[in-house]
C-alpha positions, -999 to +999 in steps of 0.1 A: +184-621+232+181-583+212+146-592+212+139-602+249+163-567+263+143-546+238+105-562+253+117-557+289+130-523+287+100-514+269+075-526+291+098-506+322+074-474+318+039-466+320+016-477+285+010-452+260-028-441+248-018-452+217-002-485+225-008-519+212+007-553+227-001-583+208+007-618+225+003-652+222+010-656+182+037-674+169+059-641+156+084-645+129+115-628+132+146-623+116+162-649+137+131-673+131+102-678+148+087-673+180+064-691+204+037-675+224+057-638+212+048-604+223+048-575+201+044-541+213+034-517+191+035-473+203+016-445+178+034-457+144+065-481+153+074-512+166+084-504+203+094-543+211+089-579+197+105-612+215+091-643+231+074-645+262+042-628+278+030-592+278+045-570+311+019-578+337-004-554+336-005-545+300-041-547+284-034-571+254-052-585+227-045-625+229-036-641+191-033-676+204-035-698+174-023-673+150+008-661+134+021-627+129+047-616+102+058-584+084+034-566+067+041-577+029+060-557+006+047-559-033+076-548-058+050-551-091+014-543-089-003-528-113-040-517-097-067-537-077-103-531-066-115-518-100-087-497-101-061-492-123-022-473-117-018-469-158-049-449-161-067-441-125-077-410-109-056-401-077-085-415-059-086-444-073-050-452-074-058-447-035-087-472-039-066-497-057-041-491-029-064-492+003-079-532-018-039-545-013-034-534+018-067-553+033-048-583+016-018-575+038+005-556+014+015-524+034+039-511+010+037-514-028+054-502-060+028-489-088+038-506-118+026-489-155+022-510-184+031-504-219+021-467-232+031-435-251+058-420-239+047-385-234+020-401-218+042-423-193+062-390-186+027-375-172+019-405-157+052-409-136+045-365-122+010-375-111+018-407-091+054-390-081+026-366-062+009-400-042+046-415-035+055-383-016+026-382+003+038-422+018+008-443-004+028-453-024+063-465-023+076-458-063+068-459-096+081-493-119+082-487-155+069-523-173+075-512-210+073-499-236+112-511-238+103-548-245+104-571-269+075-578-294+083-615-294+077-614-255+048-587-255+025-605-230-005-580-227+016-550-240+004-533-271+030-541-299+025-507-318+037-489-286+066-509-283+104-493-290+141-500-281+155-489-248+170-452-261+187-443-234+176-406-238+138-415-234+149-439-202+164-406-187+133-384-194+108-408-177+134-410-148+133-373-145+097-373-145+094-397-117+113-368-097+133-394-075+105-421-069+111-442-097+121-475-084+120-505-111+119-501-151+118-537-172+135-538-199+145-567-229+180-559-222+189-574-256+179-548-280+196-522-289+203-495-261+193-521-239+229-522-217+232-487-223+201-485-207+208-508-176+237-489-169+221-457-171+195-472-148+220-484-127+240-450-122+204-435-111+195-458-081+170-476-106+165-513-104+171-528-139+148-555-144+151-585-170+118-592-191+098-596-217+127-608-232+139-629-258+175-630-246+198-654-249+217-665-222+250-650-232+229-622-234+213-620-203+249-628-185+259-595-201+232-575-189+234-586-153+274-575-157+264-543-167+240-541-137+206-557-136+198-572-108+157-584-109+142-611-132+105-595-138+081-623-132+104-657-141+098-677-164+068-657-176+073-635-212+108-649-216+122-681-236+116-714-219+146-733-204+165-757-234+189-780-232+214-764-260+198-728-262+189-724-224+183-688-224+179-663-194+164-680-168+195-702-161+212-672-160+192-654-140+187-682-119+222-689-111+234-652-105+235-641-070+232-605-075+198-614-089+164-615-073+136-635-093+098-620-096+075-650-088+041-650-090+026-675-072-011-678-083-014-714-094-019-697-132+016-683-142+035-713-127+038-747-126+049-764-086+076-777-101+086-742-115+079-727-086+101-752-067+132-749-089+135-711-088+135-716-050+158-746-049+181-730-074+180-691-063+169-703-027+148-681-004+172-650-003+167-641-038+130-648-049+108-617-045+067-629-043+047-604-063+012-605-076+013-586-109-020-576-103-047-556-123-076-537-112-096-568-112-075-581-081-103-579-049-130-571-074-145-597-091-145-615-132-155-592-158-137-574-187-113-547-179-090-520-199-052-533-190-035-497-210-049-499-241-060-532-241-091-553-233-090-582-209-113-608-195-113-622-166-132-653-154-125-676-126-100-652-113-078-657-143-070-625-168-068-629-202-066-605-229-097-602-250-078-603-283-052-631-285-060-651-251-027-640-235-021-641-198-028-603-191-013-601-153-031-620-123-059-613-101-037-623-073-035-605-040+002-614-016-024-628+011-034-656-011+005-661-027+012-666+011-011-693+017-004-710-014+031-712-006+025-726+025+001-754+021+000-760-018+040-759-016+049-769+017+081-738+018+090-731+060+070-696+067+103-677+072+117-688+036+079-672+029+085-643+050+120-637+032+100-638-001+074-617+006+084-594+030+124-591+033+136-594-001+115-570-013+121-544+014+158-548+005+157-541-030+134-512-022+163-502+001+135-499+028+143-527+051+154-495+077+115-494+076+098-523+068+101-561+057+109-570+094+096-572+129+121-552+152+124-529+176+122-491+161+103-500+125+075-496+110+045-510+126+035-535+097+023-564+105-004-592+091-019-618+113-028-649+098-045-684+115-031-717+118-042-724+081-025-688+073-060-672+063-056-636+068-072-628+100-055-587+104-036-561+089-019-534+106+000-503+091+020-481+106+003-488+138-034-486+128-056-516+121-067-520+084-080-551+096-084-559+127-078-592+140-117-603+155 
């Protein structure tokens, strides 16, 4: 009813220059989906979304056939296009950025991998400089506090203990935009650290840990509230050991990183976090390196070499899973024809969890009256057929 009021008292004055009005497109909403919806987008923001045709009058662009949904919202991302967010110029931490967002993600965290912390303190000033100017949306801190039995594609010389006085100096360096550190909450000064984290607006993340379960129940007390990538760098489940992903599973001040490539996880995995954690708290993310949108080849993940082929990264050295080449386009599809989940549990996932934890759902992560003008149209087999951002086409919908 919000939605139909806020269409028809748009549509009550003359069109703006810079006004869009979609129609026709199933739209999903916060209350759920809508047939043959309207959206009606003026300059930047959202001006009206609800069912029903455009005002008569209104020049439109017809998306019969298609769907539209938030724009998506990618909480661990670590460079795309060629480009890297450890070790790019600002340009091509832009480039990296601009590849995403042609795969639908309109806001994104830039996650850094494992490095020297002097360097990581530099790192964090110089993309501080891109979140301010709106690029990017924060800086999350993957290592080096993680453990060397869980390394992944972190290099295990640079790896330490969470000392609560280096946390502190890289969140001073981020100058307010760091958003998301992971840490293996189990070593020493690792619920120190989650606390400190906590008391700074920070979201403690669970991962690349060897945990145990009591372990991991502890660190959620003292205030972590995101599994980093689930299942992935951690113990697996066991029947008299379980370790942290019941735990984290089971928690409802939790939200669980999946990544739904078709590499990192199993259906079955896959379905159990969202049977068990259910749509509310499972946040999609890609994990991606610079070789997401660009193509096989061998790429520098920090100080580490990784190959990619078929689409899957591997590190050079080892044969470990090194990240994804995954973009949130392609993690929506997947999840709705490879494993059947409704499109708003999808949206919840991709878009609205997210957006929460960022605490930028005032913004984005919805279609509503007054946000953000981020949007992604897909087809009826939820191909990606348009992006929009902040009221401008990054694709546009043909």
């Amino acid at each position: 009813m919000a939605a139909r009021a806020a269409l028809a008292t748009s549509a009550a004055g003359a069109a703006r220059a810079d006004s869009t009005t979609l129609t026709g497109a199933r739209v999903v909403l916060p209350g759920g989906t809508v047939e043959n919806g309207t959206v009606i987008v003026e300059g930047t923001s959202i001006a009206a979304v609800g069912p029903g045709p455009a005002p008569e009058g209104t020049p439109v662009r017809d998306l019969t056939g298609h769907w539209v949904v938030p724009g998506f919202v990618d909480l661990h991302n670590h460079g795309g296009g060629g480009a890297s967010f450890t070790g790019g110029t600002a340009l091509e931490v832009l480039h990296g950025v601009r590849t995403h967002r042609e795969h639908g993600t309109t806001t994104l965290v830039a996650s850094l991998v494992t490095a020297d912390i002097d360097f990581l303190v530099r790192r964090a000033g110089e993309l501080a400089e891109i979140v301010q100017q709106g690029d990017i949306a924060g800086i999350h801190f993957e290592g080096p506090f993680i453990s060397p039995c869980r390394k992944g594609a972190h290099s295990e010389e640079l790896l330490r203990h969470p000392d609560p006085t280096e946390v502190r100096k890289l969140i001073d360096a981020a100058r307010g935009t760091a958003r998301m550190m992971t840490l293996a909450t189990e070593l020493p000064g690792g619920i120190e650290s989650v606390r400190l984290l906590a008391e700074h607006g920070v979201i403690a993340a669970i991962g690349h840990t060897d945990a145990t379960y009591e372990q991991t129940v502890q660190a959620v007390d003292a205030g972590a509230t995101v599994a980093t990538h689930l299942f992935n760098a951690m113990p697996p489940l066991g029947h008299r050991a379980p370790g942290p992903i019941p735990a984290l599973l089971e928690d409802e001040r939790v939200t669980v990183e999946l990544i739904n490539d078709g590499t990192h996880l199993h259906p079955a995995a896959l379905e159990l976090a969202f049977h068990r954690a259910g749509p509310r708290r499972v946040a999609f993310i890609t994990d991606a390196m610079d070789a997401a949108g660009f193509g096989d080849g061998v790429y520098q993940l920090g100080p580490l070499a990784v190959d990619v082929t078929d689409g899957v990264a591997r590190l050079v050295e080892g044969g470990a899973i090194a990240g994804s080449t995954l973009t949130l386009d392609t993690a929506f599809q997947r999840a709705a024809t490879v494993d059947r989940i409704p499109v708003e549990d999808i949206v919840q996932a991709i878009s609205v969890n997210p957006a929460k934890l960022l605490g930028l759902y005032d913004r984005v992560g919805s279609l509503e009256p007054g946000k953000d003008a981020d949007l992604v149209v897909l087809d009826e087999e939820f191909a990606l057929k348009g992006v929009m951002r902040q009221g401008t086409w990054i694709v546009e919908p043909k």
